[in-house]
N, C-alpha and C positions, 0 to 999 in steps of 0.2 A: 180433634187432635191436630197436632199442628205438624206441616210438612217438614221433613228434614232432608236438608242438603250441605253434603259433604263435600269438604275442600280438600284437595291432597295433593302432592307433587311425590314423585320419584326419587328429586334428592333436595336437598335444599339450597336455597338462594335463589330462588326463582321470581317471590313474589307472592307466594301461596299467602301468609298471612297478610298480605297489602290489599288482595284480593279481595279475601273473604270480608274486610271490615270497611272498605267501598261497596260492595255491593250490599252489605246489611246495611248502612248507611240508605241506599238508594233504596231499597225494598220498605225500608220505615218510610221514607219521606213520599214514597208514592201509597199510602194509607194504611202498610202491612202491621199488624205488631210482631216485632222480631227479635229475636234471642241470639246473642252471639255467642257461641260455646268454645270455650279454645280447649282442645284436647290434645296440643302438643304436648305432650305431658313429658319434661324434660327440659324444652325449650321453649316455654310460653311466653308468650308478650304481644301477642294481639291486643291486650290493655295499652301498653305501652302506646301504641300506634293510634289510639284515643284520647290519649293524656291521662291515662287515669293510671298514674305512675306507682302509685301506694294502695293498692284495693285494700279494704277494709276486711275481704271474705277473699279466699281463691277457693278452688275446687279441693285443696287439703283440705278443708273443714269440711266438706264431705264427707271426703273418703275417711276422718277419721273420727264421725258420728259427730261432727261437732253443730253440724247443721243437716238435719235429718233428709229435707227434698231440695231436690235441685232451682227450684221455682223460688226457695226462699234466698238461693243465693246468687241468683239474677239481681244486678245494681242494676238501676237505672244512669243512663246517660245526659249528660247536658248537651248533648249534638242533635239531640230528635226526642221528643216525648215516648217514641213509639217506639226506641232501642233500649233495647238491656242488655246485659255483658254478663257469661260468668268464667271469671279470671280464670286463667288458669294454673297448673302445679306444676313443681321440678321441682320441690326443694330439696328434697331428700332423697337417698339411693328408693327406698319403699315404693315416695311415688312415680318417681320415674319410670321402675319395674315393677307394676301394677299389678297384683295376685289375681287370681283368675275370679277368684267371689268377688273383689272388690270391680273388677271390669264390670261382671254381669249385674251388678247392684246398680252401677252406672249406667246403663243402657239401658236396662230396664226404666231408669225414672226418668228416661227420657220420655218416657209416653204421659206423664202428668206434670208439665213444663206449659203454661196455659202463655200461647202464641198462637197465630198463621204461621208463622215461618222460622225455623231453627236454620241457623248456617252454625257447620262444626267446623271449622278449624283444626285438620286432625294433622299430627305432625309427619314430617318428611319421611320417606323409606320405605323397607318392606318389611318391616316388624311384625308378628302376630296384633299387635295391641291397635297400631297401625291402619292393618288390613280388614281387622274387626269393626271399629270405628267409623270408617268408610262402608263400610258394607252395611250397616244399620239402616243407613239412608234411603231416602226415595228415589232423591235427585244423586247424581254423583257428577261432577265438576273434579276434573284433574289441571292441573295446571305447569307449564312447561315453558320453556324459550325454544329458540330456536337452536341456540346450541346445539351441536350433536350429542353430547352425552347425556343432556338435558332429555334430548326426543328420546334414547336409548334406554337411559333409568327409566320414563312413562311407560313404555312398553313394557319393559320389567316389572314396572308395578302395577299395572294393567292385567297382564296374565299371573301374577300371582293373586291377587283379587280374584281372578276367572276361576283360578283353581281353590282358593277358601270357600268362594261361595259356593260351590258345586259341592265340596268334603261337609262343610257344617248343613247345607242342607238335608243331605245322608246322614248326620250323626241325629240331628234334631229327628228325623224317620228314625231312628232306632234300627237300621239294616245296617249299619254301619260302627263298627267300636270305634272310638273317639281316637285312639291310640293312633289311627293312620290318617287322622289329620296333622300328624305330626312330621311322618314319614317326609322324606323328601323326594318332591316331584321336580322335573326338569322339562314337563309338557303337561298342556291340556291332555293331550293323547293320551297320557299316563294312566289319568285321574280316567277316563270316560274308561279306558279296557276294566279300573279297578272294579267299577261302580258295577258295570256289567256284571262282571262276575258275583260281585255282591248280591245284586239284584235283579229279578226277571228282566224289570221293564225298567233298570238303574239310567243303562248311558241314552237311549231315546227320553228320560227325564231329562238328566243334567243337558243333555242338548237344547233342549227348550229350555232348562233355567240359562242357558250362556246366550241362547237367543235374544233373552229378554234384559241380559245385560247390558246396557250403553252407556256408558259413560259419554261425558260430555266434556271433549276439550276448552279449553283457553289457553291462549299463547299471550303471553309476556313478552314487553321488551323487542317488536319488531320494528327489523328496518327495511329499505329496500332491498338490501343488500343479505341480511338476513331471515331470510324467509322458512317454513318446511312443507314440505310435499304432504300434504294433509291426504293425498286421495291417498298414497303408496302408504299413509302410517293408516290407515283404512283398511286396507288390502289386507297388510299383514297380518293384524289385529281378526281381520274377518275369517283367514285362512286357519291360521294357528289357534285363535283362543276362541272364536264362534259369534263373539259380540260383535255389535257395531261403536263406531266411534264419530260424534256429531261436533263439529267447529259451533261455538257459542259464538268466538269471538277473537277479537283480535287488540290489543294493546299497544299501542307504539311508544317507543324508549322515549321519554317526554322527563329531562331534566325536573318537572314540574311535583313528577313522583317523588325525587329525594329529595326535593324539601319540601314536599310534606310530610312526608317521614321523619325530616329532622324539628318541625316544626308542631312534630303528635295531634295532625289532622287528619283524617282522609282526605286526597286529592280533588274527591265530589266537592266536597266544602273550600280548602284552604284556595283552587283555582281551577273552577266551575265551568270556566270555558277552554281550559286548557283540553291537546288531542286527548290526553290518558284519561282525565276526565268525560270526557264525550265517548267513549268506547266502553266505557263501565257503564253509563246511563244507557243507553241501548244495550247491554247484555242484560240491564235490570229488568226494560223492559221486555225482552225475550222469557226472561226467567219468568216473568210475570205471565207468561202466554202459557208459558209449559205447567204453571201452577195450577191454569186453571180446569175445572172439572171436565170432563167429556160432557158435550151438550146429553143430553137425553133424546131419546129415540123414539115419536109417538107410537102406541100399539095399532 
């Protein structure tokens, strides 16, 4: 089965799909086979940033039976033998606001997509559809600038993730009616007194499910000048929502990026030795360390 890791930002304009389709770029060309999923569903165009301006399939012909699994509408790439792309939707108000059978349909066949390594591409925000999509994942990668409302929106969509994934894992146990995953929380604290109450042994769960959530930052677009206190968005994150949060990496504002954007390459390719370029191959290979198995333990 193949690992999945999720891309997501707080708000958009960050970078988040520039991201995702350099480093599935670098993860194929270091031997992975890899799938690139764009599930901004709304505002897709991770294609776009590949050149592959006109897709012959997007993820509508899924969702509207036109193409039954998701594997069969994986295109292949002319940037790498070992990438394949599945377009994504917005065309319509439907797929935009995606019905709840049709999300679970989707998720589901992500488990029979035959790769090593899925990158999802899941669009900006803190939307249900959003939240859910990221949270499927193994790996989770958020992505952010230095900006201040940049670091601000991360956090916001950080502990709202902290609180889906604690509600759907109670709802999935059946100690929990679905209905208050709906409710609106304005803290972890919320959710753990809820759970409690719901369940014997609810919030000493969800504590261990928030311990085991880490997300994994990347910063966009720095400079000297613009930097962020990574230990203090650590802090808070650890205090308030329970998780931890691990720097991958770092990007620096490199002219280099927008035109390869204007130029529908990844950076990896269009200029290989450029800084933005050299910061993505080294998160590739980190990504590569984290993929790989826990050694085995002799008896």
């Amino acid at each position: 089965m193949a690992c999945v890791i999720s891309v997501a930002s707080g708000k958009g304009g960050v970078g988040k799909s520039v991201v995702s389709v350099n480093l599935a770029l670098v993860l194929a060309r270091k031997g992975k086979q890899v799938v690139l999923a764009d599930l901004d569903v709304g505002g897709a165009d991770a294609h776009v940033l590949v050149g592959l301006l006109n897709p012959p399939f997007t993820l509508t012909d899924f969702l509207n039976h036109r193409i039954e699994h998701l594997d069969d509408l994986a295109q292949r790439l002319s940037l790498h033998p070992n990438l394949r792309i599945i377009p994504g939707t917005g065309d319509t108000l439907a797929t935009a606001n995606m019905a709840y059978s049709r999300k679970m349909r989707l998720i589901r066949d992500f488990q029979d997509i035959r790769a090593d390594v899925i990158i999802v591409d899941i669009g900006a925000g803190t939307g249900y559809l959003a939240l859910d999509f990221f949270l499927m994942a193994d790996h989770y990668l958020a992505v952010a600038t230095p900006d201040p409302t940049s670091v601000l929106d991360l956090y916001r969509f950080i502990k709202l993730a902290a609180i889906r994934r604690v509600l759907s894992m109670f709802v999935m146990r059946d100690v929990m009616p679905e209905r208050f995953t709906n409710r609106d929380y304005s803290s972890v604290e919320e959710v753990l007194e809820l759970v409690g109450k719901t369940d014997e042994s609810g919030r000493a769960s969800a504590e261990n499910t928030l311990r085991a959530f880490q997300p994994t930052l990347i910063l966009n677009r720095v400079t000297g000048r613009a930097r962020v206190n990574v230990l203090q968005l650590r802090k808070l994150l650890k205090e308030y929502v329970g998780g931890d949060l691990t720097l991958l990496g770092e990007i620096p504002e490199d002219p280099a990026m927008e035109q390869a954007v204007r130029a529908y390459v990844p950076v990896v390719q269009y200029a290989p030795s450029s800084p933005a370029a050299a910061a993505l191959e080294r998160m590739g290979e980190t990504l590569l360390q984290l993929l790989k198995p826990p050694p085995t333990q002799a008896a």
